[in-house]
N, C-alpha and C positions, 0 to 999 in steps of 0.2 A: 401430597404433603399438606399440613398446616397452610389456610391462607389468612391466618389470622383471626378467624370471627368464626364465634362458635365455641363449642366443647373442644378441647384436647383432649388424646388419649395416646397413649401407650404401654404396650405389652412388654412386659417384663418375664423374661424364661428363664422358667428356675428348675433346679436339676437338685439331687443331693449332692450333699459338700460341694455347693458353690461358694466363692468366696464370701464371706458373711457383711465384709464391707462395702463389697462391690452391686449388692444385692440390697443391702438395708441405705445406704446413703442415696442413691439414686428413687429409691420407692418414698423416704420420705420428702425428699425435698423437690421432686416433682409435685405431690401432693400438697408442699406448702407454699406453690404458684399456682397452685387450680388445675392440675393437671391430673387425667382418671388413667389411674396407672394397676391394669390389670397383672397380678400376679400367678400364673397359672403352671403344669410340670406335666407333662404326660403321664396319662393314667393314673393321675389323684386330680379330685375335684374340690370344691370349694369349701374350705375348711381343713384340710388336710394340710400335713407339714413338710417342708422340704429342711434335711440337717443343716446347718452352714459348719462353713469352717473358717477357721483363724490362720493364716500361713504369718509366723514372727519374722520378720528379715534381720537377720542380725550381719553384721558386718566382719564378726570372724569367723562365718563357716560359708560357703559356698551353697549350703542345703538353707532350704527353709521352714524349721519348726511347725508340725500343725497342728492346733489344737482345736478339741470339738466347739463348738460356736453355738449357736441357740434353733432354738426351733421355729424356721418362718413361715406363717399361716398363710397358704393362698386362698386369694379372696375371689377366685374366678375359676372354673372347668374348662383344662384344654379342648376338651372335643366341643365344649362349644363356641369358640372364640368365631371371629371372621375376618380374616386377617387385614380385608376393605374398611373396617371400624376403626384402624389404630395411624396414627400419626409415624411413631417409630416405634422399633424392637427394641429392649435391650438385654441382652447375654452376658451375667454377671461370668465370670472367672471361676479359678478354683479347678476342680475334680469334676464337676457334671457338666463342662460342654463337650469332654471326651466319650462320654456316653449319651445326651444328646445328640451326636453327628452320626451314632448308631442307627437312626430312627427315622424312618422312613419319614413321617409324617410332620417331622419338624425341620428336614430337608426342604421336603416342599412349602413349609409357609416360610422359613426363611429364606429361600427363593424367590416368593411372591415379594417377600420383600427387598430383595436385592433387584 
């Protein structure tokens, strides 16, 4: 972990329709403490888009609203991350950590990090 002195970094795993707030609020306000917060998704590379979605909570239905959300640019290639480079993970919400945990290969890096 973090011993204070130095670069920060953190991986940010992003999937389609993950939550769109749970993915953009964390990516930028790491970034506006100095923190290198890689955005990356299995099998697209650096430049490529993950969908977000909007889930509305509303208080008279039990269900909750989705609507399409915007298009987030990762800024980094999953196959070449190293999971020893990053301080912490984080797994926005939404629809793609159900299909993230399909995946072999991001099993094992969020192991390495557990």
């Amino acid at each position: 972990m973090w011993s204070g002195k130095g670069e920060r970094r953190v991986l940010l795993l992003c999937g389609d329709y993950m939550e769109d707030h749970e993915a953009m609020v964390p990516f930028q306000t790491l970034q506006a403490y100095g923190v290198t917060i890689d955005a990356v998704c299995p099998g697209k590379k650096v430049g490529d888009y993950c969908r977000t979605a909007i889930h509305q909570h509303t208080s008279a239905h039990q269900t909750h609203p989705e609507s399409r959300g915007q298009n987030f640019a990762l800024n980094a290639t999953f196959d070449d991350i190293e999971y020893s480079n990053y301080d912490g993970i984080i797994i926005p919400g939404g629809r793609s950590p159900e299909y993230l945990a399909m995946d072999a290969l991001v099993l094992q890096l969020v192991n390495k990090f557990a």
